[in-house]
C-alpha positions in Angstrom: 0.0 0.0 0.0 1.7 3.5 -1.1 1.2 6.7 0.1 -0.6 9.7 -2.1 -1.1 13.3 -1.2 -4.5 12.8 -3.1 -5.2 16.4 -3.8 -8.9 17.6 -4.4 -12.3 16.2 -4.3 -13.2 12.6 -4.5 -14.4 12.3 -7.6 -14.1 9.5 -8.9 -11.4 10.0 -12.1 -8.2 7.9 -12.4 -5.9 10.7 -13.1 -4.6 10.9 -9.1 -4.7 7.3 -9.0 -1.9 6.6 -11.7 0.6 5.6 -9.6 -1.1 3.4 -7.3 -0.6 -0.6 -8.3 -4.3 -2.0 -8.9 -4.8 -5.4 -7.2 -6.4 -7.0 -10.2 -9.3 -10.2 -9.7 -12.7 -11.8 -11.0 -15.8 -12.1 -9.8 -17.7 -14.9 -11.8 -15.5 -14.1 -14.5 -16.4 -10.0 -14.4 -12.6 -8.2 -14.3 -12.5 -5.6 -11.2 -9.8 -4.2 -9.9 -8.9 -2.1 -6.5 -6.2 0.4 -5.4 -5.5 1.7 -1.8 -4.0 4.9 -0.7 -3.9 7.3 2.3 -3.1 10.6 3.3 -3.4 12.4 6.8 -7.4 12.5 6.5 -8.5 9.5 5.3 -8.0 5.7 3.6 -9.0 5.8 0.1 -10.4 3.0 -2.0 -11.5 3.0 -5.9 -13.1 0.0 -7.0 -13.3 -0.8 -10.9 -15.7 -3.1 -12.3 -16.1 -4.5 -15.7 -19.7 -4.4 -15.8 -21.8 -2.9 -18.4 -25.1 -3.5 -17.0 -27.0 -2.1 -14.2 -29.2 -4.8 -12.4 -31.2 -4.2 -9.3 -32.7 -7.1 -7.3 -36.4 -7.1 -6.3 -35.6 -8.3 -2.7 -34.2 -5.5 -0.3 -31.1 -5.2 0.5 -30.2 -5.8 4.5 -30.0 -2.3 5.3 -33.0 -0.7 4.6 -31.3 2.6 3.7 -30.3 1.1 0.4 -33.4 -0.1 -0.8 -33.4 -2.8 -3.2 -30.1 -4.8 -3.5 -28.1 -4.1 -6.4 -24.5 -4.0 -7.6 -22.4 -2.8 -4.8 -18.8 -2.6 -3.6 -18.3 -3.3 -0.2 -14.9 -2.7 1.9 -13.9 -4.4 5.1 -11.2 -3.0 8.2 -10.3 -3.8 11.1 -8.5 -0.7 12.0 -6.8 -2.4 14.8 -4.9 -5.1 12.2 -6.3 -8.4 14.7 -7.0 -10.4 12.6 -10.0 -12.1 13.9 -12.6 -14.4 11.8 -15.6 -12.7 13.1 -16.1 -8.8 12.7 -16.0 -7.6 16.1 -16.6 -3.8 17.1 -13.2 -3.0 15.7 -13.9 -3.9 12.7 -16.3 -2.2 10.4 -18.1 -2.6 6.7 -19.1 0.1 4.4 -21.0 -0.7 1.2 -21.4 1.6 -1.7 -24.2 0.6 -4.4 -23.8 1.4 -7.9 -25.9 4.5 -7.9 -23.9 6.1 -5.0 -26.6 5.6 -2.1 -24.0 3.9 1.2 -24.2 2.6 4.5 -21.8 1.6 7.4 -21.4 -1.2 9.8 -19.5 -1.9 13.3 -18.8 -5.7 14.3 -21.5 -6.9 16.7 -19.7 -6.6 20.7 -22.4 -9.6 21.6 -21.1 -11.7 18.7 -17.3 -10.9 19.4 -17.9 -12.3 23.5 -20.3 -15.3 22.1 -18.1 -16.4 19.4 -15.2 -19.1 21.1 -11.8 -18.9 19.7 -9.8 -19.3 18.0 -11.9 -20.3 15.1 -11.1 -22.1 12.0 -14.0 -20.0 10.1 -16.3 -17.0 10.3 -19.4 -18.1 11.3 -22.2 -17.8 8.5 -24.1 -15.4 9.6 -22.3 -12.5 11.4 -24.6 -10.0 12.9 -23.4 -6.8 12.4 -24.6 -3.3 14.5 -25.9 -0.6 12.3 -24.9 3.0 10.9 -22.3 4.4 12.3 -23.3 7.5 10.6 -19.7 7.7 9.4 -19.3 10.6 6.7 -18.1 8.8 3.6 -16.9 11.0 0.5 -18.4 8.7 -2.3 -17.9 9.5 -5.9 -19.4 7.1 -8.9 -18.3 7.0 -12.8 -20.6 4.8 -14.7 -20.0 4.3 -18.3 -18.8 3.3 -21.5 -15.0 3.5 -20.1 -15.4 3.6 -16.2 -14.3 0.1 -15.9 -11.0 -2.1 -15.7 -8.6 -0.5 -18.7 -10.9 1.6 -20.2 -13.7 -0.9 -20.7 -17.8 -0.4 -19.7 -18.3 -0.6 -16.0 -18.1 1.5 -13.1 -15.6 3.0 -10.3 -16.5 3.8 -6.9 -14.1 6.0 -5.1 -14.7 6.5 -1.3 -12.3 8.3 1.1 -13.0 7.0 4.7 -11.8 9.7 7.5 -9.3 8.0 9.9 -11.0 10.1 13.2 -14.4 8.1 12.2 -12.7 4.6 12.5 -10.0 5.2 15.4 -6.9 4.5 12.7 -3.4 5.6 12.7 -2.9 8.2 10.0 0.8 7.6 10.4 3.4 5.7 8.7 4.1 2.0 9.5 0.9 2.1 10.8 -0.6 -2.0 10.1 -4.1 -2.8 9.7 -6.5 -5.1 8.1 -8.3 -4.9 5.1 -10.7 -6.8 2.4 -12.2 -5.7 -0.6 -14.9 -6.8 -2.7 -17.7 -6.4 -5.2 -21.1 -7.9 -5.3 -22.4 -8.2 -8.7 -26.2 -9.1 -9.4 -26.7 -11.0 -13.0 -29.8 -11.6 -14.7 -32.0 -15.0 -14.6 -31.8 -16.5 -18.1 -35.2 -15.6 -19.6 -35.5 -12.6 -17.3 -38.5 -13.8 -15.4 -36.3 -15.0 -12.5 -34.4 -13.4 -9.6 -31.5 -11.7 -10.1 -28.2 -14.3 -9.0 -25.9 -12.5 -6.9 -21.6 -13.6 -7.1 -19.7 -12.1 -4.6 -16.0 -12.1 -4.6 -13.1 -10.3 -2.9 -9.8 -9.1 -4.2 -8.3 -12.9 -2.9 -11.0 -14.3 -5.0 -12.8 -15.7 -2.2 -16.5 -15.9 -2.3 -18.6 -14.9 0.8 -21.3 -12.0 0.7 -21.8 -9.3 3.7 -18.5 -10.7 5.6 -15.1 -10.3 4.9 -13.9 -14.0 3.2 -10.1 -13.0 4.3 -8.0 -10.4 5.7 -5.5 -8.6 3.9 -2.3 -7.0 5.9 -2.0 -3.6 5.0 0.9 -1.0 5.9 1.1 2.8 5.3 4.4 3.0 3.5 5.6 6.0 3.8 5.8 8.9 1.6 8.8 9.1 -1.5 11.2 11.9 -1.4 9.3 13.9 -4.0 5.8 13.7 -2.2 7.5 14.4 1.0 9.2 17.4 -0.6 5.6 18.7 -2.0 3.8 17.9 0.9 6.3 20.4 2.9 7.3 22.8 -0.2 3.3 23.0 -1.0 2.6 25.8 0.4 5.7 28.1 -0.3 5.1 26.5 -4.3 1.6 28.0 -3.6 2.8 31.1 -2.9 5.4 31.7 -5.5 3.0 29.9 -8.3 0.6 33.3 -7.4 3.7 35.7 -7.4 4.6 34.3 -10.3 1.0 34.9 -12.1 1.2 38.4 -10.4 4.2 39.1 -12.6 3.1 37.5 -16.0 -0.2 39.4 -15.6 1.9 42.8 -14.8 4.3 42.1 -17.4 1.9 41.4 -20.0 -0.8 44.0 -18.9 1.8 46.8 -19.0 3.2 45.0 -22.6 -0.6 45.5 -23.9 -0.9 48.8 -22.2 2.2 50.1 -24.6 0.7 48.2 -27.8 -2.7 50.6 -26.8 -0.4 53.7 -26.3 1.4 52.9 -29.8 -1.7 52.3 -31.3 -3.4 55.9 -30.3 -0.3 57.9 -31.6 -1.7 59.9 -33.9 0.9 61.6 -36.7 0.3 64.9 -35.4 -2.2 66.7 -33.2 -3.1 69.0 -36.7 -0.5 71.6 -35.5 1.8 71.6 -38.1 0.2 73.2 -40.8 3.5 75.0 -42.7 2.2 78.6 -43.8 -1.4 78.3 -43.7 -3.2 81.3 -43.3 -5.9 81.2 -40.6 -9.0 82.3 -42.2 -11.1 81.2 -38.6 -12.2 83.5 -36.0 -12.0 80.7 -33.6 -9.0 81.2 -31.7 -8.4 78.0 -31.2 -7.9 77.1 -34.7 -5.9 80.1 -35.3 -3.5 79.0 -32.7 -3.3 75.4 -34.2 -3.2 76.4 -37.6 -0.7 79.0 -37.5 1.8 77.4 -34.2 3.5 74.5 -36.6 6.2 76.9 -37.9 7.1 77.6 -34.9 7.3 74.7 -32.4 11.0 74.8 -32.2 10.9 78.8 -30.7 10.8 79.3 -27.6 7.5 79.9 -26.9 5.4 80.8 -23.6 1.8 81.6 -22.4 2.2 85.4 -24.2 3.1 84.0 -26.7 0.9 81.3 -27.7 -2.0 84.2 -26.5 -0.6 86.4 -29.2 -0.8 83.8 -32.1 -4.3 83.1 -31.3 -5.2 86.5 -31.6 -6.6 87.3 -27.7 -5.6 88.1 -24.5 -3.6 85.9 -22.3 -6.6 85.6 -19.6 -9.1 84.7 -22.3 -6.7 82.3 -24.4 -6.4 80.9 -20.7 -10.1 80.8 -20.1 -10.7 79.0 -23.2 -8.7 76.1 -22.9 -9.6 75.6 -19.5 -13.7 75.4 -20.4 -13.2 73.4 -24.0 -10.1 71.0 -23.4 -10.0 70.9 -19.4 -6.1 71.8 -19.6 -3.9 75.2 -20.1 -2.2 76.5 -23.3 1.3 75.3 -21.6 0.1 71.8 -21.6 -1.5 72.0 -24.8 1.9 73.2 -26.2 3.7 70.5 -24.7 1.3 68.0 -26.4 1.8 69.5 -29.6 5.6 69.1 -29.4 5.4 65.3 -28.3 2.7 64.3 -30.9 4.6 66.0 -33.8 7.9 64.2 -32.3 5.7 61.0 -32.6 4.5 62.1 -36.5 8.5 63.2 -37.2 9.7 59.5 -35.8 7.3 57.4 -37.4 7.8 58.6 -40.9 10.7 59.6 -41.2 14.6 58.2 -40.6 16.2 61.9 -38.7 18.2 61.2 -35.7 15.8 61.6 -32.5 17.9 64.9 -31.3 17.2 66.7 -34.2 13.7 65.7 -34.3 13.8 67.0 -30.2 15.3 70.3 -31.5 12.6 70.4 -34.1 9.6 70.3 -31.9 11.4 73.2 -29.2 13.2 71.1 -26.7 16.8 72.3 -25.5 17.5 69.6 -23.9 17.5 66.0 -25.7 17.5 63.8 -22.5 14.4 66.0 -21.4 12.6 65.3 -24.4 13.4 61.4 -24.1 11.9 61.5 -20.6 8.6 63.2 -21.4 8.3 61.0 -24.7 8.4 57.9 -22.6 6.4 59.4 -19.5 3.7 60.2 -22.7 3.8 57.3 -25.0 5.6 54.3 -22.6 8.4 54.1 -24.7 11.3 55.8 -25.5 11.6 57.6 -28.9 14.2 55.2 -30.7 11.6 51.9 -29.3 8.7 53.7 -30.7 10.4 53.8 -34.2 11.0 50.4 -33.6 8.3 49.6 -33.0 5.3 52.1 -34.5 6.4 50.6 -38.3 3.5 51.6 -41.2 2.1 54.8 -42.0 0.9 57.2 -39.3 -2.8 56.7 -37.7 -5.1 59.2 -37.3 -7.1 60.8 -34.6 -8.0 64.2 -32.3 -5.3 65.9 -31.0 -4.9 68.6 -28.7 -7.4 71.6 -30.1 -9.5 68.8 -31.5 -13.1 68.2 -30.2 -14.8 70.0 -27.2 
């Protein structure tokens, strides 16, 4: 018996039970299989059976909380490991019926002080006390490939917690154990009972009882499940980190492909010796500034272009594009650096003397600060003809 970290729900799927050896056996000829782990919570138990079709008995089954008897799986400990012919109240039996519905059952204490020993066999009949209202996690596949290898069937996984049968979640712990299925087969003709064939993992026949113990040991864990049993929860931690970063890196990457994308060539400022012919000032200021970007220009200034006074040029900008004519300027400059680096092949200081800045390293900073990248990785990047769009002056 190995040990498994058996991570998430029972569920009855194979794909955390790949690396647990299957004890393979027949039951009236019908392949079924069984595998046994454990962790710290529970001892786990999936059943596979080679049988495609569902048959229900019309007698009742002998605990009345399964109804009708049908196909069933049933699994036998004696937590204790004593090895005793008669299922006394260390012992228990919990059976699982095809359509999930279960049930538990504790060795009778008046059958464990009646029965003499030693004894060569289980009694026939072994009276059993019933539910222990033990919480079984039950999961059932049925289909087409639930079975043995693939083939039509069903599995039964069932995790049963260690604190409800007095266990040893530890390892080198020793108990006993039996597993086996009870399948129900048609009469021939149909218009008989159902026969029932009952066998355990050893191949033993014997229904409701276990036919023979099995010695079971908790092994314990590997190296590598012992390292991701104590590493789990730091490789937790770094796994989100490490999702924190992709998602930064990547939303910041797609943030910049947005930025690139909404360049526009120029913010319509650069119109070389067009006469204004508007009475908007506004207009007059865009149409008439683009010859002279590379001046040093201030507030005045730009007031003077547009044809009115500083306060109302002020005024203006402030009610129609929610920012001053400074900041508009400074736009300007950067979206006709943007036009000048896109579509054409001038070093990036001439371009930054160009468009009024002194200062080259100052013009790579606010570039960057506007657009997320620096001038020469925006050429590299922005290849194809200039977009369109507003600018600054554009709109209201």
């Amino acid at each position: 018996m190995s040990w498994s970290a058996h991570p998430g729900p029972v569920d009855g799927r194979l794909r955390r039970w790949k690396g647990i050896p299957a004890t393979r056996f027949l039951v009236a000829g019908t392949p079924a299989a069984a595998r046994l782990s454990w962790d710290e919570g529970a001892l786990r138990v999936l059943c596979e059976v080679g049988d495609a079709t569902p048959v229900t008995a019309g007698i009742r089954d002998e605990d009345p909380a399964l109804g009708r008897l049908s196909d069933s799986v049933e699994i036998f400990l004696d937590a204790r490991g004593e090895r005793t012919l008669v299922m006394d109240t260390n012992d228990f039996q919990f059976t699982v019926s095809r359509d999930g519905r279960r049930t538990t059952f504790k060795g009778s204490a008046a059958l464990a002080e009646s029965i003499p020993k030693p004894l060569t066999s289980p009694p026939d009949f072994q009276p059993k006390d019933w539910g222990m209202n033990i919480p079984l996690e039950v999961a059932v596949s049925d289909g087409p490939e639930a079975g043995p290898d693939g083939q039509p069937g069903y599995r039964i996984e069932v995790a049963i917690p260690w604190s409800a049968v007095g266990g040893a979640p530890a390892a080198g712990h020793e108990f006993d154990v039996d597993v086996a299925v009870n399948d129900l087969v048609p009469s021939p003709g149909g218009d008989g009972p159902p026969a029932v064939r009952s066998a355990d993992w050893t191949s033993q026949v014997r229904f409701d009882s276990p036919a023979a113990w099995s010695r079971a040991r908790l092994e314990p864990p590997g190296l590598w499940p012992r390292f991701l049993r104590r590493a789990g929860p730091w490789l937790a931690g770094f796994g989100v980190v490490l999702a924190l970063a992709v998602s930064f890196f990547l939303g910041r990457r797609a943030v910049r492909r947005k930025r690139l994308a909404a360049v526009v060539a120029a913010p319509l400022v650069v119109g070389e010796g067009l006469a204004s012919t508007s009475d908007d000032p506004a207009e007059r200021l865009r149409r008439s500034l683009g010859p002279r970007l590379r001046e040093d220009l201030t507030a005045e200034s730009l007031a003077e272009l547009a044809g009115v006074s500083l306060r109302t040029l002020q005024r203006l900008f402030r009610d129609r594009f929610g920012t001053s004519p400074m900041n508009w300027l400074m736009e300007a400059r950067l979206q006709e650096a943007a036009r000048l680096i896109r579509g054409g092949d001038d070093p990036v200081t001439k371009i930054a003397y160009r468009v009024g800045f002194k200062d080259p390293s100052h013009f790579t900073r606010r570039f960057k600060s506007r657009f997320g990248v620096s001038p020469n990785e925006f050429r590299r990047s922005a290849a194809g003809p200039p977009g369109g769009g507003e600018g600054p002056g554009e709109g209201s």
